[in-house]
C-alpha positions as CSV (number, residue, x, y, z in Angstrom):
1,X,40.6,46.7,27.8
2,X,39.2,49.8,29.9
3,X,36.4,49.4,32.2
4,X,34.3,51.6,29.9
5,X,34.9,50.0,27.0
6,X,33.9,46.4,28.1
7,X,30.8,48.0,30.1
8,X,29.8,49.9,26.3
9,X,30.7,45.9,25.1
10,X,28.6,44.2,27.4
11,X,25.6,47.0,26.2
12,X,24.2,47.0,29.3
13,X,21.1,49.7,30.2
14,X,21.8,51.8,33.7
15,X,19.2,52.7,36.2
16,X,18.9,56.6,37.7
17,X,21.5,56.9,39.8
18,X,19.3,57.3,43.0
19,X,19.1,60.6,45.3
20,X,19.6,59.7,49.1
21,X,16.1,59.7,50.9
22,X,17.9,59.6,54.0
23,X,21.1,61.5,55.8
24,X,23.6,60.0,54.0
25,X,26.0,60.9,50.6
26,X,25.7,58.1,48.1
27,X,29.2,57.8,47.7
28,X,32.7,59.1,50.0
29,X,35.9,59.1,48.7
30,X,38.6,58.6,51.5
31,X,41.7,59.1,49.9
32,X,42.0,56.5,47.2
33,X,38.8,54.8,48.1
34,X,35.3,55.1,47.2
35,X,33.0,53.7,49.6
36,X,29.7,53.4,48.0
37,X,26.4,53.4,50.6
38,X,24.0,50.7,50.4
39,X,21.9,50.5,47.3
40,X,18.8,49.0,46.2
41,X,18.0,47.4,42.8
42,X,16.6,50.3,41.1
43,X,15.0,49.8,37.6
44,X,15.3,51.6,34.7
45,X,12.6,53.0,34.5
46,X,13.5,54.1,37.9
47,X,11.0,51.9,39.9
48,X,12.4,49.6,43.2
49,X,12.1,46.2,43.1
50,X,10.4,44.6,45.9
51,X,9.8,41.1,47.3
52,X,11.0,39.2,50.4
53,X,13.0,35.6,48.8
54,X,11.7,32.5,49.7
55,X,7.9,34.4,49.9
56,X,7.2,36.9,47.6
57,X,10.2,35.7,45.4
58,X,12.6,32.6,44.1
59,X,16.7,32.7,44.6
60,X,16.9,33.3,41.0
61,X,14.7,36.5,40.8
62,X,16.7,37.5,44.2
63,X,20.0,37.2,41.7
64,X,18.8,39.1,39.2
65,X,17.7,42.2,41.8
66,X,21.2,41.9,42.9
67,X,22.7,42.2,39.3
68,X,20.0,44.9,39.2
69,X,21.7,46.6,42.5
70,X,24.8,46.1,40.9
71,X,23.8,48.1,38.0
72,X,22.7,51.3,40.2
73,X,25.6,50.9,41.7
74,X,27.5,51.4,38.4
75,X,25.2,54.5,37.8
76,X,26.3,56.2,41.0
77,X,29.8,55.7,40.0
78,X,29.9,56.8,36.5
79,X,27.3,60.1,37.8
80,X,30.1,60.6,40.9
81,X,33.4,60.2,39.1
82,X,32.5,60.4,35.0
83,X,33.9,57.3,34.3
84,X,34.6,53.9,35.5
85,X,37.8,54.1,34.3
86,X,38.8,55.7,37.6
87,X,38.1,52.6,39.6
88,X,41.2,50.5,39.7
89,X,39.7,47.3,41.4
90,X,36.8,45.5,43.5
91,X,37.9,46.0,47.5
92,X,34.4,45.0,49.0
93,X,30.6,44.1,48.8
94,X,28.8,43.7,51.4
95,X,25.0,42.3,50.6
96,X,22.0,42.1,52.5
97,X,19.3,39.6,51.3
98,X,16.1,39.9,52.7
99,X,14.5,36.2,52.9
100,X,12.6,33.5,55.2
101,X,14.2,32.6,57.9
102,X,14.5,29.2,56.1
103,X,16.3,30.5,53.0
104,X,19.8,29.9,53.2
105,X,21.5,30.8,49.5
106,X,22.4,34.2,50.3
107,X,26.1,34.1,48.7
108,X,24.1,32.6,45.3
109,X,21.7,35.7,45.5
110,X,24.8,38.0,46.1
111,X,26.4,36.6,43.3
112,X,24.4,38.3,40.9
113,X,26.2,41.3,41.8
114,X,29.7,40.1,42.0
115,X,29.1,38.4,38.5
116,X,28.2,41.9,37.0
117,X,31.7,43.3,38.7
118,X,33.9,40.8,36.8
119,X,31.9,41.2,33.6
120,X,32.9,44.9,34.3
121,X,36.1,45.4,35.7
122,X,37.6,42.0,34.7
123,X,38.4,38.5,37.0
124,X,41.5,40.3,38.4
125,X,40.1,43.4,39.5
126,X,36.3,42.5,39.7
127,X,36.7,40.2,42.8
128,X,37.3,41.4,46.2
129,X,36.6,40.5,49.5
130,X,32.5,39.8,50.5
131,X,29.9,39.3,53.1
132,X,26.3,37.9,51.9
133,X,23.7,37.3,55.0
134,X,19.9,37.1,55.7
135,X,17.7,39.9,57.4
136,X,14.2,40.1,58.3
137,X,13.6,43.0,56.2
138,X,15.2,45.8,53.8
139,X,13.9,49.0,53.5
140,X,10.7,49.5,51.3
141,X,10.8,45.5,51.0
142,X,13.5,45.7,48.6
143,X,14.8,41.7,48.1
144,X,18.2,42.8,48.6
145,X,20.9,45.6,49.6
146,X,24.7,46.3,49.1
147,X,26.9,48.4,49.9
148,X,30.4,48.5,48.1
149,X,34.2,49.9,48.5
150,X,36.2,50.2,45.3
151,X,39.8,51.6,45.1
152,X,40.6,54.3,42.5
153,X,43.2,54.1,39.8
154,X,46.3,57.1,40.8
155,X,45.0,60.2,39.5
């Protein structure tokens, strides 16, 4: 099945694809990778959400604003490339959960995200390589950030 078909299956709802507010491109392609600039879990009505985890927050709302990053990460690729048929697999995600300095389930609230790229792009090609760690604080409060690096199928 194509990635576009199960993402049409799965009738999931995309966020804006967001407009840099910084110096920075959204999305490089380097040769046959896209690398994908850190995102924040945009909503569709094109709000941020915001909360620090383990304050503001629980883990499991933290999950869901990384399946929400996730899905604005989607956007950009589909409003870059036309299709998500052009990625061939998962390389990397990199996350960035903003929490207490108690809170230690940063892989479960990165997971959210890495769920939505199977769900996507299959168990084969949905998985790649990851880093999930705790920082003080994300830009506009934001509960989490990531950043990802996707190959693309041979044109």
């Amino acid at each position: 099945m194509e990635h576009e078909e199960r993402f049409v299956e799965l009738n999931l709802q995309l966020p804006p694809a967001p407009e840099p507010k910084g110096v920075y491109t959204p999305l490089l392609r380097v040769g046959n990778h896209i690398y994908v600039s850190g995102h924040l879990p945009v909503n569709s009505d094109g709000t941020i959400q915001r909360g620090k985890i383990g304050k503001d927050i629980d883990q499991e709302e933290g999950k869901l604003a990384a399946r929400q990053v996730g899905l604005t990460i989607l956007a950009t690729l589909i409003s870059n490339l036309g299709s998500l048929n052009r990625i061939k697999r998962v390389i990397k995600v990199f996350g960035m959960v903003n929490a207490t300095t108690d809170f230690e389930k940063q892989p479960y609230v990165i997971n959210g995200c890495s769920e939505l790229f199977v769900e996507v792009f299959g168990r084969e090609n949905g998985i790649g390589v990851r880093s999930a760690f705790g920082v003080g604080s994300l830009p506009e409060n934001v509960p989490v950030e990531i950043e990802a690096i996707f190959e693309l199928n041979e044109e």
